[in-house]
C-alpha positions in Angstrom: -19.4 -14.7 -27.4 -16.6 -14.2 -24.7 -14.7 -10.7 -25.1 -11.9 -9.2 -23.2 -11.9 -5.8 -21.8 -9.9 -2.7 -22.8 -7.4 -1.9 -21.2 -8.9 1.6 -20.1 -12.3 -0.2 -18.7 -9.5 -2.1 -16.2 -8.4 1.4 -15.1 -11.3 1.7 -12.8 -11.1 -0.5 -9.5 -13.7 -3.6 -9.3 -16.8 -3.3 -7.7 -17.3 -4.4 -4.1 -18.5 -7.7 -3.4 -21.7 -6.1 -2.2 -22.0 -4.3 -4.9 -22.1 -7.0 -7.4 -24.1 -9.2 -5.7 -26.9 -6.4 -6.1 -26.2 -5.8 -9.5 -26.4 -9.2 -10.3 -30.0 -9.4 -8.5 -31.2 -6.2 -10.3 -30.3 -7.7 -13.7 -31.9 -10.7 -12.7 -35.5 -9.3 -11.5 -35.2 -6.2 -13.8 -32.7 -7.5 -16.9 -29.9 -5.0 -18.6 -30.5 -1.9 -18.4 -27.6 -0.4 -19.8 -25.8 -1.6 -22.6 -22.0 -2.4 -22.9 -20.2 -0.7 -25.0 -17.4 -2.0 -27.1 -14.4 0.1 -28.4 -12.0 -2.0 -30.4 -13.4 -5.3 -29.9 -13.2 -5.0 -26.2 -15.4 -3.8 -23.4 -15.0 -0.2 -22.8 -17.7 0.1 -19.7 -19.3 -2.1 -18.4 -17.3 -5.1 -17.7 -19.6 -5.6 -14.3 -22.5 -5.4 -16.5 -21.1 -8.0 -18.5 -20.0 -10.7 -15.9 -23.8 -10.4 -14.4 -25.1 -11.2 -17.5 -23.5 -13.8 -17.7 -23.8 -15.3 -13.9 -27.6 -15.0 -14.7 -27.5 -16.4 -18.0 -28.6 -13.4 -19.9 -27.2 -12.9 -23.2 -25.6 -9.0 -22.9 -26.5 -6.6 -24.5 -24.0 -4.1 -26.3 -23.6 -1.1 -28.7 -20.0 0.3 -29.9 -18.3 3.6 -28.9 -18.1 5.7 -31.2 -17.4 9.3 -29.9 -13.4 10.7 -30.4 -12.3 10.1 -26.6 -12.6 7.3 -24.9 -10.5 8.0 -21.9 -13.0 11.1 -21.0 -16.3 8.6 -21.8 -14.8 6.1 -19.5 -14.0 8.5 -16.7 -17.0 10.3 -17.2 -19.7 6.9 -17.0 -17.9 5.8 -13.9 -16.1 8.2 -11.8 -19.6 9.8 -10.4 -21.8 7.0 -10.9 -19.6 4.9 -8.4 -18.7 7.6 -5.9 -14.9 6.7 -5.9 -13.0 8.5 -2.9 -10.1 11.1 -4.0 -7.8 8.5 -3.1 -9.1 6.2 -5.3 -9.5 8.7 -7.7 -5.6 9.3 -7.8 -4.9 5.7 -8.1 -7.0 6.2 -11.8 -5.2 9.1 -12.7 -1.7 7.5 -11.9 -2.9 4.1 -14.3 -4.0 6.3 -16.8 0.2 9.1 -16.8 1.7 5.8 -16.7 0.1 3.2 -19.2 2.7 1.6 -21.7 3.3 3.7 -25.3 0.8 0.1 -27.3 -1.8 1.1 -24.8 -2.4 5.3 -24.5 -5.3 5.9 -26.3 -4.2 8.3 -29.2 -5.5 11.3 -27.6 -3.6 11.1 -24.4 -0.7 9.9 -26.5 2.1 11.4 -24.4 0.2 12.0 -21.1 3.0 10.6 -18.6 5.9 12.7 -20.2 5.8 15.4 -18.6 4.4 17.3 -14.9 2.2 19.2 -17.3 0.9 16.2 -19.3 0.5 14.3 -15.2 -1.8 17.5 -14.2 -3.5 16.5 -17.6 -4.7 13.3 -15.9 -5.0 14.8 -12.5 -7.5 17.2 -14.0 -10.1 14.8 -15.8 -10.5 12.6 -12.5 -10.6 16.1 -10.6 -7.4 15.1 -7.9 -4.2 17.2 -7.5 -0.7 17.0 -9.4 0.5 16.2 -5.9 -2.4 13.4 -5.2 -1.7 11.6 -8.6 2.0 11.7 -7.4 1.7 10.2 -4.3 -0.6 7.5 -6.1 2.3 6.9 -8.6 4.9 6.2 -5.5 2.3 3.9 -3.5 1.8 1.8 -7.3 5.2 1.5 -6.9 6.6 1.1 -3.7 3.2 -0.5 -2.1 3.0 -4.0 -2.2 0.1 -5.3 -3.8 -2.3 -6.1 -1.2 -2.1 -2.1 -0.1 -2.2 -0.8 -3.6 -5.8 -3.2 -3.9 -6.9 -1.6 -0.7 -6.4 1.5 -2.1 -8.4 1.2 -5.2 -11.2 -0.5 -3.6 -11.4 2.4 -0.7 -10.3 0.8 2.1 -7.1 2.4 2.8 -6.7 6.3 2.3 -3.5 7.6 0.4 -2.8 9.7 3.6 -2.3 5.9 4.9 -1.3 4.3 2.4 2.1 6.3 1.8 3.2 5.5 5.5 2.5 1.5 5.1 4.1 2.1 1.8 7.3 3.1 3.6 7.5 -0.5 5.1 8.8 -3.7 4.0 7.2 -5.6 1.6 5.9 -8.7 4.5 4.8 -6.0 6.7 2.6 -4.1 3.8 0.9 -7.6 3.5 0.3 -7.8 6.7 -0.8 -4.4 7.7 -2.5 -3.4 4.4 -5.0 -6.8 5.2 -6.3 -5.7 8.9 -9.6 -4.4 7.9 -10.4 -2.8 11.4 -8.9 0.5 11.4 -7.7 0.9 14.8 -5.9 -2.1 15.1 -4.3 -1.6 11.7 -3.6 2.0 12.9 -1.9 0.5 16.0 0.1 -1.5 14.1 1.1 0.3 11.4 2.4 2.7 14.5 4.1 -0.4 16.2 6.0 -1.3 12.5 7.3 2.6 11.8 8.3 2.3 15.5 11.0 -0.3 14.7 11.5 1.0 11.2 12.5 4.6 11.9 14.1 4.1 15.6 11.8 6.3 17.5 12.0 6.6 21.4 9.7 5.6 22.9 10.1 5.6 27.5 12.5 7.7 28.5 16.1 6.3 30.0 15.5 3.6 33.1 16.8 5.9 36.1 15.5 2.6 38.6 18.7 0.6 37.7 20.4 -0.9 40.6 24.2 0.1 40.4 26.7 -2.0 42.2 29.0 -0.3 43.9 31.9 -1.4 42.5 30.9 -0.2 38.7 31.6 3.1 37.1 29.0 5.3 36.0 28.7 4.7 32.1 28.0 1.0 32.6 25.2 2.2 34.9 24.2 4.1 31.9 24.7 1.5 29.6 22.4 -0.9 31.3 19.6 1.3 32.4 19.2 2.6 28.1 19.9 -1.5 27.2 17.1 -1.9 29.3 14.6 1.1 28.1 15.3 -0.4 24.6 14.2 -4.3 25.8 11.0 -2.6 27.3 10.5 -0.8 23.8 10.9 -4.1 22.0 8.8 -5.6 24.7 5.7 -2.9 24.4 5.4 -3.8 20.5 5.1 -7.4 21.3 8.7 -8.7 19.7 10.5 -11.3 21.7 14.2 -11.9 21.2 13.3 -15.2 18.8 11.1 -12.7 16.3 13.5 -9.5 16.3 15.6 -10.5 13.4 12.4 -11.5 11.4 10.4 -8.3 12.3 13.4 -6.1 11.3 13.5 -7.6 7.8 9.5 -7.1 6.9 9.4 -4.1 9.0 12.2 -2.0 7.8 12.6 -0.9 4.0 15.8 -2.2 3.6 16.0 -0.2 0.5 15.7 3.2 2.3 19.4 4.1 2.2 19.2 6.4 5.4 18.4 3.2 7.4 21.3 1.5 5.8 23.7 4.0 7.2 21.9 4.0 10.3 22.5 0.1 10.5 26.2 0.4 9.1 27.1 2.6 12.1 25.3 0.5 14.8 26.8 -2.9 13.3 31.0 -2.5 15.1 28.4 -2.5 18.4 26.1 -5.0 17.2 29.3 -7.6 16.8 30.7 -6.1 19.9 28.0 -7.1 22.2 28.2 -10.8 20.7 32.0 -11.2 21.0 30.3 -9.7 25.2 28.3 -12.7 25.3 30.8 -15.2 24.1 33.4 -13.4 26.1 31.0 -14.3 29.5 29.8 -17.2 28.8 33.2 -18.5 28.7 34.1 -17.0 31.7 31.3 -18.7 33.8 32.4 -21.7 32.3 35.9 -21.2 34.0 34.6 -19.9 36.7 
């Protein structure tokens, strides 16, 4: 028979690719050793279990729950058995404050209603208030790809909240590296441009001409400390509209007043270039 699984067995991140493939070799040379257990028609634990029974043609074996709470029996069979990470751990705990009113299982009926009812859940996977919170804001802010790195391990919540901070594009993007230096370095490269950090300090080498004034000199020696800023990331001139919209969270209304105030000189440097281009024409 094929069954579904319960919506608190799905709370628990999927095993590795590794670490299938050896459970599906141990059931194969050594069969089932544990059952799967059922609650409501549905697999409680063991959905792995399951799917290798089934990849080695081995008809599963089950047995039904039948204890009073199956949130704390499902936390309990896999939280230590599986070694999950606090961050991952956090993720859980986030799932389990913010599942929909048809799927809290009636013991934790009202777990997401209140901070108290949150350290509830922060408690049973043993994490902080403060860790379940920042899970909650990275399951909602992250894009997906980060939020599966997360569960699976790969990316720590202390990381996760800063990719989080992104744009969507550039969460995909970073969230996928899987060495950790290089997505380090670009994740540093991405809140660069996103927050508007300095980076070298004002050109002093500029070449003034004698017959300009002093704040032009100025001008052109921070216009080009800013080119060698956009240079050092690696974004050329053709890329910096498209790296500024999946690197910036457009939704982060500080940046919007930051942009708002920088746009009169934005369109004032392109009426510049229309304004000398036509004089060389004439000239």
């Amino acid at each position: 028979m094929s069954l579904g699984f319960h919506v608190l067995c799905l709370m628990l991140p999927d095993m590795s690719t590794e670490s299938f493939s050896a459970l599906v070799e141990d059931i194969r040379q050594n069969g089932q050793r544990r059952d799967i257990v059922l609650y409501e028609g549905l697999i409680l634990d063991g959905r792995h279990r399951y799917r290798a029974c089934i990849e080695c043609g081995i008809e599963p074996r089950y047995s039904d729950y039948d204890g009073a709470d199956p949130v704390a029996f499902v936390v309990s069979e896999n939280v230590s058995r599986r070694h999950l990470s606090e961050s991952q751990r956090a993720m859980v705990a986030a799932k389990l404050a913010t599942l929909g009113n048809g799927q809290r299982p009636f013991t934790y009926a009202n777990l997401h209603s209140s901070p108290v009812k949150r350290a509830q859940a922060a408690e049973l996977l043993a994490v902080s208030p403060r860790m379940v919170a920042k899970a909650s804001e990275v399951k909602k802010k992250g894009a997906p790809a980060l939020v599966q790195q997360v569960e699976v391990g790969k990316i720590s919540m202390h990381e996760a909240e800063k990719i989080a901070s992104l744009g969507p594009k550039s969460q995909e993007r970073i969230a996928k590296i899987e060495d950790k230096r290089q997505r380090k370095s670009e994740l540093t490269r991405a809140l660069s441009i996103s927050q508007g950090r300095k980076h070298p300090a004002p050109r002093t080498d500029f070449i003034e001409p004698k017959e300009q004034c002093g704040w032009v000199s100025t001008f052109m020696a921070r216009f080009e400390s800013l080119v060698l800023v956009m240079t050092e990331v690696g974004i050329e001139p053709s890329t910096l509209s498209r790296r500024l919209l999946d690197d910036v969270n457009w939704s982060d209304p500080r940046f919007a007043v930051r942009y708002d105030n920088a746009y009169p000189w934005i369109v004032a440097l392109a009426d510049l270039r229309d304004a000398v281009g036509e004089g060389r024409r004439s000239a």
